[in-house]
VOPAGU-2260 file (C-alpha; in pm, 1 decimal, decimal comma):
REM VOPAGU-2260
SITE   aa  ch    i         X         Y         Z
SITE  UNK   A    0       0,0       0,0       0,0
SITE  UNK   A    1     143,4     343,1     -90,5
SITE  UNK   A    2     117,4     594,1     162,3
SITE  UNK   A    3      49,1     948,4      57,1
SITE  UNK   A    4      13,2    1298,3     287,2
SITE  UNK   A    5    -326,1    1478,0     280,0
SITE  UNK   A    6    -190,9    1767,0     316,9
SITE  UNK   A    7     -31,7    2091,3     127,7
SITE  UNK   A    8     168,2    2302,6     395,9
SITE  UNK   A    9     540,7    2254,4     351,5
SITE  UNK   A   10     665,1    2274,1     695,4
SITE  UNK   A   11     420,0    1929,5     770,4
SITE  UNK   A   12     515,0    1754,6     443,7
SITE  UNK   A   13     901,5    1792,3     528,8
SITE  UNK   A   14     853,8    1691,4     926,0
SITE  UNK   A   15     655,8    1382,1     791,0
SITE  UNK   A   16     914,1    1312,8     517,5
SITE  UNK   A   17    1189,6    1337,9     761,0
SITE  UNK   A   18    1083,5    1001,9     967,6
SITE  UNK   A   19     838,1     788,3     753,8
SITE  UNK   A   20     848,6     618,8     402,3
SITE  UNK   A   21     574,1     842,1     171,3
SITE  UNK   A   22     537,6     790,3    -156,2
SITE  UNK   A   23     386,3    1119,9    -229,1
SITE  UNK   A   24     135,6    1411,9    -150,7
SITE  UNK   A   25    -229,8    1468,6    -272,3
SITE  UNK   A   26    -397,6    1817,9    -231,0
SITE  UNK   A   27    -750,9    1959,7    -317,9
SITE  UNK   A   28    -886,7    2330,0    -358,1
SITE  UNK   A   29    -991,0    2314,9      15,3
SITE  UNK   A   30    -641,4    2185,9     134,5
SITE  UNK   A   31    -474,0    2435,0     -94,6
SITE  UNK   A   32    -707,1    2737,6      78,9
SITE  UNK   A   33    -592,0    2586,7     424,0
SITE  UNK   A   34    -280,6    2656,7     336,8
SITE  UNK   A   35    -297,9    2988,4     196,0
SITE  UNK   A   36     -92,3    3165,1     -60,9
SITE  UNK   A   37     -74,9    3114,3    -437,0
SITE  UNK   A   38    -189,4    2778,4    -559,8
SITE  UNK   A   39      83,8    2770,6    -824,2
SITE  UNK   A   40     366,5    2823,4    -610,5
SITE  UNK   A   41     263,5    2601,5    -311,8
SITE  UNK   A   42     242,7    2306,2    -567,0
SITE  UNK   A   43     524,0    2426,9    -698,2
SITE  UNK   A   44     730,5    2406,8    -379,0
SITE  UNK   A   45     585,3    2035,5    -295,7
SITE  UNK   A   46     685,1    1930,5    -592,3
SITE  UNK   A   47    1023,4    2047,6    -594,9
SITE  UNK   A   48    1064,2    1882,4    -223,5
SITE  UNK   A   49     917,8    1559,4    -277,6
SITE  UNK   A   50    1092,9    1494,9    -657,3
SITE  UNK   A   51    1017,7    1427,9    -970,1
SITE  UNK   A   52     946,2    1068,5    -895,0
SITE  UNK   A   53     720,5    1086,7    -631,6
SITE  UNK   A   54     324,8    1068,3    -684,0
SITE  UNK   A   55     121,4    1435,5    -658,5
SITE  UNK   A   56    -227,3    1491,4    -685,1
SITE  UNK   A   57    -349,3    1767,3    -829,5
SITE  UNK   A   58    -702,9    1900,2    -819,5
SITE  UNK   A   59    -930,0    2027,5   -1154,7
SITE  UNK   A   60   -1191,9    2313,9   -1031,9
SITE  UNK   A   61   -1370,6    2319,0   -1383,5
SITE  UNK   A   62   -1703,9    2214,2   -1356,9
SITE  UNK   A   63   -1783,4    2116,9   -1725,8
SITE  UNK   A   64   -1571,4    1802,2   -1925,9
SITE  UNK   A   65   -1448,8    2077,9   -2155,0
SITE  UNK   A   66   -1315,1    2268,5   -1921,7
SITE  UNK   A   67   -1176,1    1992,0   -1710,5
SITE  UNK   A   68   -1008,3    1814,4   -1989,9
SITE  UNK   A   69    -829,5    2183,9   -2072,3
SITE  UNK   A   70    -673,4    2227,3   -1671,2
SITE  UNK   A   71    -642,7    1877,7   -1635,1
SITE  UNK   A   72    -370,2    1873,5   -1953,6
SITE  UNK   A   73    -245,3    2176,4   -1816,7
SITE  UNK   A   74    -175,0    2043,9   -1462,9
SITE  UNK   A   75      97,0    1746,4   -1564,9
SITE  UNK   A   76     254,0    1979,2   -1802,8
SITE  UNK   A   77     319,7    2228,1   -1480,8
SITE  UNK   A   78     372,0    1979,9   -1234,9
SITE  UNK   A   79     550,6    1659,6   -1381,9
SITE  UNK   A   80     465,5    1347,7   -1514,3
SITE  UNK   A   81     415,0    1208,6   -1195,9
SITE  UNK   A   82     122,3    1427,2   -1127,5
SITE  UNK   A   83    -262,8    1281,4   -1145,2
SITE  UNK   A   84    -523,2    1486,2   -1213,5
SITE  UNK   A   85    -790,3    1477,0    -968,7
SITE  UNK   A   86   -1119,3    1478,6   -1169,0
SITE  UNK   A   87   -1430,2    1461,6    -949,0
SITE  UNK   A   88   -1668,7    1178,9   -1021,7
SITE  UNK   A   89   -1939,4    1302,3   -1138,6
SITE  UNK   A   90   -2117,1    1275,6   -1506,0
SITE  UNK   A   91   -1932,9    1588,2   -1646,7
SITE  UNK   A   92   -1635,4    1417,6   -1481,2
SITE  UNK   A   93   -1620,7    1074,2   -1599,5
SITE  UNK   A   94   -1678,9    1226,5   -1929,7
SITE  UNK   A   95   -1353,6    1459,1   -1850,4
SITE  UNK   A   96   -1185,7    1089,5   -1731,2
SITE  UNK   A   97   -1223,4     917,4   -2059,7
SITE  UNK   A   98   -1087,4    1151,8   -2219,9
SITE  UNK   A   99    -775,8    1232,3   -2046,8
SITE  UNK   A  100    -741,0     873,5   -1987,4
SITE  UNK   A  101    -760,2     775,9   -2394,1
SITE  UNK   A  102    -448,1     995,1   -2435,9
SITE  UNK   A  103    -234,0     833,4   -2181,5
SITE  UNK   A  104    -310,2    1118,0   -1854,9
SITE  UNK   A  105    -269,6     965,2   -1516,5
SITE  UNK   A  106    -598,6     982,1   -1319,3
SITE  UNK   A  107    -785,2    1003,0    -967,7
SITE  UNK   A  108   -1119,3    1019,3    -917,4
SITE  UNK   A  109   -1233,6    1109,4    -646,7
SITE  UNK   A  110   -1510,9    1254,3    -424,2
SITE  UNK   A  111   -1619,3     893,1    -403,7
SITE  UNK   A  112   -1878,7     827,5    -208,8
SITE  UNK   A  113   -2011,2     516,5    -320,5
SITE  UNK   A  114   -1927,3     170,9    -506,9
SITE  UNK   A  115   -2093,2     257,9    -860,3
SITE  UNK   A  116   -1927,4     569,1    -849,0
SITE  UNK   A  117   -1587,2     396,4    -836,2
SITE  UNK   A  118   -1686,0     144,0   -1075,6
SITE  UNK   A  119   -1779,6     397,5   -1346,1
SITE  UNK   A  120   -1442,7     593,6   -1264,8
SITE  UNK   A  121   -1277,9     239,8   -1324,3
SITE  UNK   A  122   -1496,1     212,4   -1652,0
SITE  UNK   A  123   -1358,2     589,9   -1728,4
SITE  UNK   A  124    -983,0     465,9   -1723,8
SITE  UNK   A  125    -927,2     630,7   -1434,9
SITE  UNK   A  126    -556,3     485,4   -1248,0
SITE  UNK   A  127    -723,5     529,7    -873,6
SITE  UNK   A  128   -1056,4     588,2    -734,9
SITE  UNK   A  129   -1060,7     795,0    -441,2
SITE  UNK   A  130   -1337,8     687,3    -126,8
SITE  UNK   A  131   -1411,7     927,8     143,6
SITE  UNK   A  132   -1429,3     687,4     408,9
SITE  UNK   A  133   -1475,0     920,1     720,6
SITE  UNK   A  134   -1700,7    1124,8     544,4
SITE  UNK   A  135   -1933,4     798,8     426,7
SITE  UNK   A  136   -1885,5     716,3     815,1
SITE  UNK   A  137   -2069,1    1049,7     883,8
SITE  UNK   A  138   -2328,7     927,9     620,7
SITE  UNK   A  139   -2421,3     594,6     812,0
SITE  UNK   A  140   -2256,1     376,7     545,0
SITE  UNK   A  141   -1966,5     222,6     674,3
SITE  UNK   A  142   -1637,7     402,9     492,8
SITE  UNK   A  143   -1403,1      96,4     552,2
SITE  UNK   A  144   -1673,3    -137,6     433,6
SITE  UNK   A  145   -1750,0      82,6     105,8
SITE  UNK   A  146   -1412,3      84,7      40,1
SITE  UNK   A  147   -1349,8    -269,3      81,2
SITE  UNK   A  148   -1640,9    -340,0    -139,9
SITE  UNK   A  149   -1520,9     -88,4    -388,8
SITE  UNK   A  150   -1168,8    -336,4    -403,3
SITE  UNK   A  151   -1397,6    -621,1    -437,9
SITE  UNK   A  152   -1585,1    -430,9    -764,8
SITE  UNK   A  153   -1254,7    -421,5    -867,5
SITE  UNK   A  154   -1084,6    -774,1    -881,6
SITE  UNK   A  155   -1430,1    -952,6    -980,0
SITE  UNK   A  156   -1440,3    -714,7   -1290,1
SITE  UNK   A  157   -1072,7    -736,6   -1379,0
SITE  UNK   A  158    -982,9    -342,1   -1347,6
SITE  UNK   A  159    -651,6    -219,0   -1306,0
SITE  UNK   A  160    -793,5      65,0   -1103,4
SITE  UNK   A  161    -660,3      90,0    -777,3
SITE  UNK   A  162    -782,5     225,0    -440,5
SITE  UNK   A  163    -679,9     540,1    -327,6
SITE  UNK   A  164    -878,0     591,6      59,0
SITE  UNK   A  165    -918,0     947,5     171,1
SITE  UNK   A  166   -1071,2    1096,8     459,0
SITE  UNK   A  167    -915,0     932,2     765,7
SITE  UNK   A  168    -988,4    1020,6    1125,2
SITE  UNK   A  169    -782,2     729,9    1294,5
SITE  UNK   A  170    -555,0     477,3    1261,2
SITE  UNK   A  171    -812,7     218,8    1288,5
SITE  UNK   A  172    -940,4     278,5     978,1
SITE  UNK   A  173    -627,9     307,1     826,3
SITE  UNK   A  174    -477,4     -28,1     958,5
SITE  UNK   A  175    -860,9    -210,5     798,9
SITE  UNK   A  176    -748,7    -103,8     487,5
SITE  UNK   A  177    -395,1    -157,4     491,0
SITE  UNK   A  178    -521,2    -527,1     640,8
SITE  UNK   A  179    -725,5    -568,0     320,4
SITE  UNK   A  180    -435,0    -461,4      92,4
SITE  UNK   A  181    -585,9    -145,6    -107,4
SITE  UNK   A  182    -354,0      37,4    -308,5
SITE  UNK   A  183    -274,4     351,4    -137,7
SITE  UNK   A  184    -367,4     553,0     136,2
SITE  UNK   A  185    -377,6     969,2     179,3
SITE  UNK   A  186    -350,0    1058,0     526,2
SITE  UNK   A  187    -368,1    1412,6     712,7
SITE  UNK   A  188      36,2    1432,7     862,6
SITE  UNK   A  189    -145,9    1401,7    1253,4
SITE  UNK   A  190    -325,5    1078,6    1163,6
SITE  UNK   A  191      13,7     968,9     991,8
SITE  UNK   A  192     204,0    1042,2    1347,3
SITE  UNK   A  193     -57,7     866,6    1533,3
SITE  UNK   A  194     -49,4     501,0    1337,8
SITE  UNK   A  195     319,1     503,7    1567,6
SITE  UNK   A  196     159,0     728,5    1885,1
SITE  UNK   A  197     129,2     507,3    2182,8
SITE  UNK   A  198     240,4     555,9    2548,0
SITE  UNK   A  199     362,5     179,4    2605,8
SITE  UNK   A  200     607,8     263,0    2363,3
SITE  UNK   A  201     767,5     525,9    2515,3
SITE  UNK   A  202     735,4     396,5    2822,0
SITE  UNK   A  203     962,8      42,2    2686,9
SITE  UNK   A  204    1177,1     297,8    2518,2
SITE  UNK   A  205    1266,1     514,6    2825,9
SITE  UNK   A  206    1325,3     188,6    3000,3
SITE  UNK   A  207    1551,0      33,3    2813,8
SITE  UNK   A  208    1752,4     367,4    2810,2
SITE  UNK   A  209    1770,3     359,6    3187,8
SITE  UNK   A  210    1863,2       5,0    3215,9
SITE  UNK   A  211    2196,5      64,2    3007,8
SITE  UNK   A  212    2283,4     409,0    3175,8
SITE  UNK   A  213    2280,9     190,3    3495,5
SITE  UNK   A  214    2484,5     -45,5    3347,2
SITE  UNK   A  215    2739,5     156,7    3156,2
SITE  UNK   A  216    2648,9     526,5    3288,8
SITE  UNK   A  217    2405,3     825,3    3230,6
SITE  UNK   A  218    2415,2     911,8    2854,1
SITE  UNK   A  219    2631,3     619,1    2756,6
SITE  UNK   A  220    2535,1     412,7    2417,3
SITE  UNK   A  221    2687,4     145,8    2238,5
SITE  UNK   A  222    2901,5     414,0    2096,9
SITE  UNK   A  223    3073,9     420,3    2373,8
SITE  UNK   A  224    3226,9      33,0    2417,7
């Protein structure tokens, strides 16, 4: 499973990128207005930090296939050939996906809020389907059942689609999906720090640190035989 931040301030991205293995970074108009500043330049910076190589997700705002098909071959060309165009998934949208997709663009759909949404996105070409799975919590549907149902719609029907979960609120929902082997995962950089949070950790760590100092002396390490 490739793991992704959810998230487009810089200062986050880098502390993330400093301790865990990401793959890349997806953004949205809503993250981007979090962050504040120029659009341009924020993706801009990202990409230049996180490489040519690594995955970015870029947002379309156009509401009509037309207009989407124009920014979304506009975004790549800006941003790298790693960069997918995030094309929401609606009918204006998978219109917008077949498109792009028949001339080689990478894709994600996503506002994905249901299974026959991601299974017309597949149908569109697109290269990952984005589910909301906190926000189809809040709905009463189940967002790490939808999205395990979504991989299901997937295999049976042969797509090479893959699974790209959004919307987490814990680590519990991110470990069900890891379990269940999607293909990638965006997480918010606090959610990211928490899959590793835990007190009984710390709590080992700081005792095995006061066991050797006893042994060998305070602030001693193996550094020091």
């Amino acid at each position: 499973m490739k793991l992704l931040i959810d998230d487009a301030n810089i200062a986050r991205i880098k502390a993330i990128y400093k301790y865990y293995p990401i793959d890349g970074v997806t953004t949205n108009p809503t993250i981007l207005k979090k962050c504040g500043g120029n659009p341009h330049e924020v993706l801009a910076e990202i990409r230049d930090f996180i490489g040519r190589d690594a995955d970015l997700h870029v947002q379309v705002v156009s509401t009509t296939a037309e207009e989407m098909i124009s920014e979304g071959k506009k975004i790549p060309a800006t941003f790298g050939k790693n960069t997918y165009i995030k094309i929401p998934s609606t009918p204006e949208g998978f219109a917008a996906m077949q498109a792009l997709s028949a001339d080689g663009y990478l894709i994600t759909a996503t506002a994905i809020y249901t299974p026959m949404q991601a299974f017309l996105a597949a149908k569109s070409g697109a290269n990952y389907a984005a589910p909301y799975v906190n926000r189809i919590d809040n709905l009463g549907a189940g967002g790490v059942e939808t999205t395990k149902t979504i991989q299901n719609i997937f295999r049976n029907n042969g797509f090479t689609t893959q699974i790209l979960a959004a919307s987490f609120k814990n680590s519990q929902q991110v470990q069900a999906l890891c379990e269940y082997g999607i293909g990638a995962a965006t997480i918010a950089p606090d959610v990211i720090e928490g899959l590793v949070r835990n007190a009984c950790v710390t709590s080992a760590v700081a005792d095995f640190t006061k066991d050797f100092e006893k042994l060998c002396g305070e602030g001693k390490t193996t550094l020091d035989f």
